[in-house]
C-alpha positions as CSV (number, residue, x, y, z in Angstrom):
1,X,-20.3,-11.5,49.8
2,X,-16.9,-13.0,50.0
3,X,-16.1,-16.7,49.3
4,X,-13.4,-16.8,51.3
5,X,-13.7,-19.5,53.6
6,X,-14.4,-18.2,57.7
7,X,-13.2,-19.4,61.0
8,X,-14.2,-18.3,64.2
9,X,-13.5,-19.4,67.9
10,X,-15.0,-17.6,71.3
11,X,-12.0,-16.4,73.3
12,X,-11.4,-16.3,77.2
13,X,-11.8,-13.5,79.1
14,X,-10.7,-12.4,82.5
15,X,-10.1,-9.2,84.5
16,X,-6.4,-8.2,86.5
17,X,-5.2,-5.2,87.9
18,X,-1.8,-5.8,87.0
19,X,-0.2,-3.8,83.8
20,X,0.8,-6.3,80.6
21,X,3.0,-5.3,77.8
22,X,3.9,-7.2,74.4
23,X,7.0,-7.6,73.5
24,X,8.8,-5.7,70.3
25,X,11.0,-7.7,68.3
26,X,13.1,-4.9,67.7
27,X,-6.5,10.3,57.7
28,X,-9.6,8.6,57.4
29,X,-13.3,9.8,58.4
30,X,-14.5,10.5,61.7
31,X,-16.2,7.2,62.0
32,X,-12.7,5.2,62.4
33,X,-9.0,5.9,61.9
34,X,-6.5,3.4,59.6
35,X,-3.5,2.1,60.2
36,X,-1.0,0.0,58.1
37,X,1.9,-2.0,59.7
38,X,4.7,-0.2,61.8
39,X,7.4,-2.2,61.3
40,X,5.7,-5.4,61.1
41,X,3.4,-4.3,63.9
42,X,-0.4,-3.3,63.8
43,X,-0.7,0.2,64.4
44,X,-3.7,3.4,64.0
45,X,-3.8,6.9,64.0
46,X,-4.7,8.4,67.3
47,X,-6.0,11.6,68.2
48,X,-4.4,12.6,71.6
49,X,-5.7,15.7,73.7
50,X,-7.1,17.1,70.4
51,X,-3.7,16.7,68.7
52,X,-2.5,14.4,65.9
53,X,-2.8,12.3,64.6
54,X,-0.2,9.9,65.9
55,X,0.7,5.9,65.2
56,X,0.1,4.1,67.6
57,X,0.3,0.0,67.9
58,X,-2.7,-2.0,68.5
59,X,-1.6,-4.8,71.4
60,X,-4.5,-7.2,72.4
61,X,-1.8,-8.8,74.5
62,X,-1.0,-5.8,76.5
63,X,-3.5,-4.6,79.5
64,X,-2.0,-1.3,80.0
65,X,-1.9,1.8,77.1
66,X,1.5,3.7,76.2
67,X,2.3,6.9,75.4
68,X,6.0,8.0,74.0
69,X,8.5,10.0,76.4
70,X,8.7,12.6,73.4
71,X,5.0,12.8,72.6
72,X,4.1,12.6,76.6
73,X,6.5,16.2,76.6
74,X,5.3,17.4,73.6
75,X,1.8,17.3,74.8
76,X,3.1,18.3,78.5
77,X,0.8,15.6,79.8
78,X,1.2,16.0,83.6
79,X,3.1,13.3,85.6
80,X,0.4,10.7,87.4
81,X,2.6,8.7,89.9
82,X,4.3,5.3,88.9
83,X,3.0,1.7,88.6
84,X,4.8,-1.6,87.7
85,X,4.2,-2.8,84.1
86,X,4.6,-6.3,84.0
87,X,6.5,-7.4,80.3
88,X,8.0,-10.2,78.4
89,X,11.6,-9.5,79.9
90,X,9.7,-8.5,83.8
91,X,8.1,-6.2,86.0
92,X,9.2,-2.8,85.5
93,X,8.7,0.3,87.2
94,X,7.2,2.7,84.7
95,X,6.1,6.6,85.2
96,X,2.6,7.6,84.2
97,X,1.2,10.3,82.6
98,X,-2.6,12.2,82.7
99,X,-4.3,12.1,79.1
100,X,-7.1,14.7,78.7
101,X,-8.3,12.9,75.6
102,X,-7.3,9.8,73.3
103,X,-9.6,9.3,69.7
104,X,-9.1,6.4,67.1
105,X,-12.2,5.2,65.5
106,X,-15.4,4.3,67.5
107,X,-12.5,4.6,70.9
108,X,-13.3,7.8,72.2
109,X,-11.6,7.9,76.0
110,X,-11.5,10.8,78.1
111,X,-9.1,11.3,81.6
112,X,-7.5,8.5,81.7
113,X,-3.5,7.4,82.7
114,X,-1.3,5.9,80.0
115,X,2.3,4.7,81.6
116,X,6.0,6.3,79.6
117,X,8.2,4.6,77.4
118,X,11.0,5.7,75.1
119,X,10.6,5.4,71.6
120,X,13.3,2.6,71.0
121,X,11.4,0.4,73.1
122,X,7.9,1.3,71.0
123,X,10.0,0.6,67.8
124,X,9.5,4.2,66.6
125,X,5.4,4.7,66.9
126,X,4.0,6.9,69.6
127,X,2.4,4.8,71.6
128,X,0.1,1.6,72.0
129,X,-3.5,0.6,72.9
130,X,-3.9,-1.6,75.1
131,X,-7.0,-4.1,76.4
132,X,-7.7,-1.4,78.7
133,X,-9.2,1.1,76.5
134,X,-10.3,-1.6,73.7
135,X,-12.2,-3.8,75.9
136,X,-15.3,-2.5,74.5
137,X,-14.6,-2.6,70.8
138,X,-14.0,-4.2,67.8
139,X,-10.9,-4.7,65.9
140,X,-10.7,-4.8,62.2
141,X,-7.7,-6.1,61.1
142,X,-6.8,-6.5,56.7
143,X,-4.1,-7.7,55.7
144,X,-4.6,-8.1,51.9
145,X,-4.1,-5.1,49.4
146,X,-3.5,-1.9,51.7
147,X,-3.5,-3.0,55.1
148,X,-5.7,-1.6,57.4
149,X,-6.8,-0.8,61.1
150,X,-10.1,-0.1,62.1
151,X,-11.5,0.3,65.5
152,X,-15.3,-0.5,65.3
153,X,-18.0,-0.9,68.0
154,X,-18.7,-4.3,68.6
155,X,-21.6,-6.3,67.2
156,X,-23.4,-7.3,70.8
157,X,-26.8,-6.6,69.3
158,X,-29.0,-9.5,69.9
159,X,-29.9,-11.7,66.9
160,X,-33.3,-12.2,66.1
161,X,-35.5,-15.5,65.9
162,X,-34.9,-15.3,62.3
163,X,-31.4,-13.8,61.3
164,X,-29.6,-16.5,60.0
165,X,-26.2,-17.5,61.7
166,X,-23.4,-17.5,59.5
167,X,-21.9,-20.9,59.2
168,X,-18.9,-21.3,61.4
169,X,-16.1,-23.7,63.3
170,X,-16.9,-22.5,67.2
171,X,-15.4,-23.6,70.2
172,X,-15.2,-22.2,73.6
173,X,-12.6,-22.0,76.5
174,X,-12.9,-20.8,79.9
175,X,-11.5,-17.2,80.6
176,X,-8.3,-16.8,82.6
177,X,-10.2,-15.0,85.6
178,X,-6.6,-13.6,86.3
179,X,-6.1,-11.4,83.4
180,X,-7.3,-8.8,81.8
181,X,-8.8,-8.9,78.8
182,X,-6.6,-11.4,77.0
183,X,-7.4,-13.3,73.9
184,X,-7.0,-17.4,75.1
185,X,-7.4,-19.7,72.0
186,X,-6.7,-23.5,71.8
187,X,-4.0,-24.7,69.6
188,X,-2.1,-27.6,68.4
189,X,1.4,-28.0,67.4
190,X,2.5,-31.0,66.0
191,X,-0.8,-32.5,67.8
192,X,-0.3,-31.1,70.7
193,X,-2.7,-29.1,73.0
194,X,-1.3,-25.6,73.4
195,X,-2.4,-22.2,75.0
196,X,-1.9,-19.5,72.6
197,X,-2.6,-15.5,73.4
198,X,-3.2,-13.7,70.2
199,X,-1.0,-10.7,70.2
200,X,-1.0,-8.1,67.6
201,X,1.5,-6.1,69.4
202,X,4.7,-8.7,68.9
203,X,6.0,-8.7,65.4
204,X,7.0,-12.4,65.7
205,X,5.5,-15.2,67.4
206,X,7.0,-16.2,70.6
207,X,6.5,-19.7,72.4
208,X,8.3,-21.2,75.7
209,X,10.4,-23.9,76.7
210,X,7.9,-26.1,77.8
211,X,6.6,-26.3,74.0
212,X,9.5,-26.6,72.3
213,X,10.3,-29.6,74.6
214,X,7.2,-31.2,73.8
215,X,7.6,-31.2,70.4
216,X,10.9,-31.5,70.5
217,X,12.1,-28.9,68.1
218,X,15.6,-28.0,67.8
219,X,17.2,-24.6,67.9
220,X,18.5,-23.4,64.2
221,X,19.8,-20.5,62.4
222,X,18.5,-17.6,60.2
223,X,19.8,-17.7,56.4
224,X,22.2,-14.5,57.3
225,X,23.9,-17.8,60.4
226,X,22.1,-16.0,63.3
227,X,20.7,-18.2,65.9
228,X,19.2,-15.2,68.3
229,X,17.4,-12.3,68.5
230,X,16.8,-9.8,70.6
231,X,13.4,-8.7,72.1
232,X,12.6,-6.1,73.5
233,X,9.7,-4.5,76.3
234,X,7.9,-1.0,75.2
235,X,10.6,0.4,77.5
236,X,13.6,-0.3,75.7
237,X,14.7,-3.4,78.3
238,X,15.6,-6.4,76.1
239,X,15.8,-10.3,77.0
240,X,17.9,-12.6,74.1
241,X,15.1,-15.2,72.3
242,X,16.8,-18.3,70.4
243,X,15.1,-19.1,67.1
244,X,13.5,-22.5,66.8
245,X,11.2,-24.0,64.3
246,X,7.8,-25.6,65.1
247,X,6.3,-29.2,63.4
248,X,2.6,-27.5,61.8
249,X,0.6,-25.0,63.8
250,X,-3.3,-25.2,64.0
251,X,-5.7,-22.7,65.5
252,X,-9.4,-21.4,65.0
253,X,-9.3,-23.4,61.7
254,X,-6.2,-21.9,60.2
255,X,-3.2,-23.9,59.8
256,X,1.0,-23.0,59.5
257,X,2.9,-25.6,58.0
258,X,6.5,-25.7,60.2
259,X,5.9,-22.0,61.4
260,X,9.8,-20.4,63.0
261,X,9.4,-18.9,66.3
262,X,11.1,-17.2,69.1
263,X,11.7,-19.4,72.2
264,X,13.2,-18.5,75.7
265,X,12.1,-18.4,79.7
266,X,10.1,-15.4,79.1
267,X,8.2,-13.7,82.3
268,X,5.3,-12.5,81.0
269,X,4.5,-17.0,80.4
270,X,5.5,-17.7,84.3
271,X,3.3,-14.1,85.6
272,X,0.1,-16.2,83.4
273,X,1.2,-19.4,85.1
274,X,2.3,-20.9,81.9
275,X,5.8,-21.5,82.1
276,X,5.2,-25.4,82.9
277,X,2.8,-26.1,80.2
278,X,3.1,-25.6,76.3
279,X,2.3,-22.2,75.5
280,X,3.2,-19.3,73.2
281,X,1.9,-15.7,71.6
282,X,0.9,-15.3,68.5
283,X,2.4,-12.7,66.8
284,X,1.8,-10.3,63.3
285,X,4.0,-12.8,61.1
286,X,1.3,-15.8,61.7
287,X,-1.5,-12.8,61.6
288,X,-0.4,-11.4,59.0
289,X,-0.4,-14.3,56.6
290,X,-4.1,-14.2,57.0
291,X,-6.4,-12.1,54.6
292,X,-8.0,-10.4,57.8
293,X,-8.3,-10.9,61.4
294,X,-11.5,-9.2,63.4
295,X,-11.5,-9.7,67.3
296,X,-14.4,-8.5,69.2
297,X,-13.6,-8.5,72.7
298,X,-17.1,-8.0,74.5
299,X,-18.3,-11.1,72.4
300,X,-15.1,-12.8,73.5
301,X,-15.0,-13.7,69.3
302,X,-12.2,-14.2,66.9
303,X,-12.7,-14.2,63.4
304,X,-10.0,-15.0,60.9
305,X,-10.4,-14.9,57.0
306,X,-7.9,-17.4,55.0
């Protein structure tokens, strides 16, 4: 047994027709597939119609799946109409595709529509999962030694009177009934109350205006004198961020002492109705400082491991 210490918080959950995408700041056995970071990014190996396997990135913050322009021609997936993906930089209008099959781990999906994007916009993997096909599962996330990916079944069998519960921090919050599938914690900066989205599809953490003018944190510059960057939506459209610096960071246990961040009037915080109160997404930089991360999305648990 590990003596690391364990935190663990119960997530919100909700349900919304409307597509979500993160932002991109620009073989194993049967049982599961394993992934190391794309790019900063959490990604697996996908089996798609039979073929692969592919890398793929793993985005709990993103209700809709993704499948490359090349790899959706490759595979001469059939064209399936168009919807409007919702994203950090706005709604776009994206084509979508018919998938036969898609395979990675204990996800095993059949007939199912994944929407296009280029490969610039997907930061050079082949696609992403989304909340839509991993809202039954658990993910495995280690970040310590060889980093890897698992997509596991989640642990919903009932405890017994006598299984013994393993000693935790818990707290609850109530779901956003308007989206789908997303991963709601508490947090505090600088001890302040803030809604944070765990999102293992954005490379760096992102927060809004409303945050960084409640705890007043100044915009600076990078060590190379840049004081922007630019982030981009699986489709290749791009908003500019400014780069900002927070006072410490505290969530499910697990605290960031003066943790930089991307700031800016992102959609994807006024579609959640956040864009008036503190907010931001946490990305793979906080994640990934972690020794590993497991989110169970039926259970509506997150786990992290310091």
């Amino acid at each position: 047994m590990s003596d690391r210490p364990t935190r663990r918080v119960a997530i919100g959950l909700g349900i919304t027709a409307a597509l979500l995408a993160s932002p991109v700041v620009a073989r194993q056995a049967d049982e599961f597939e394993s992934g190391t970071p794309l790019h900063g990014r959490i990604s697996v190996l996908v089996h798609v119609n039979d073929a692969g396997p592919y890398r793929f990135v793993v985005d709990t913050a993103a209700n809709t799946s993704v499948v490359s322009a090349s790899l959706a021609g490759a595979l001469n997936m059939a064209p399936a109409g168009q919807a409007i993906m919702h994203t950090v930089v706005g709604p776009e209008v994206v084509d979508m595709v018919n998938c036969r099959s898609i395979q990675s781990g204990a996800l095993r999906r059949r007939d199912i529509r994944l929407a296009v994007a280029s490969g610039v916009g997907l930061d050079g993997a082949d696609g992403l999962i989304g909340t839509d096909l991993l809202r039954s599962f658990r993910l495995v996330l280690n970040f310590r030694g060889i980093a890897r990916t698992h997509i596991t079944n989640s642990l919903i069998t009932p405890k017994g009177f006598l299984d013994p519960t393993p000693p935790s921090a818990r707290m609850r919050v109530e779901g956003e009934t308007r989206f789908g599938r997303l991963l709601k914690v508490p947090a505090w900066v600088g001890g302040i109350r803030v809604d944070a989205i765990i999102d293992t599809g954005a490379r760096y953490t992102i927060a809004n205006n409303a945050l960084i003018d409640a705890v007043n944190a100044r915009a600076i510059q990078t060590g190379n004198g840049a004081d922007t960057q630019r982030v981009l939506s699986p489709t290749g459209a791009g908003i500019t961020a400014r780069i900002a610096q927070l006072p410490q960071l505290t969530f499910a246990g697990a605290g960031f002492q003066r943790p930089s961040v991307l700031f800016g009037d992102f959609h994807i915080f006024r579609l959640w109705d956040l864009a008036d109160r503190p907010a931001l997404l946490i990305g793979v930089d906080l994640l990934g400082m972690l020794a590993s991360v497991i989110i169970d999305l039926p259970r509506g648990e997150l786990i992290l491991h310091v």
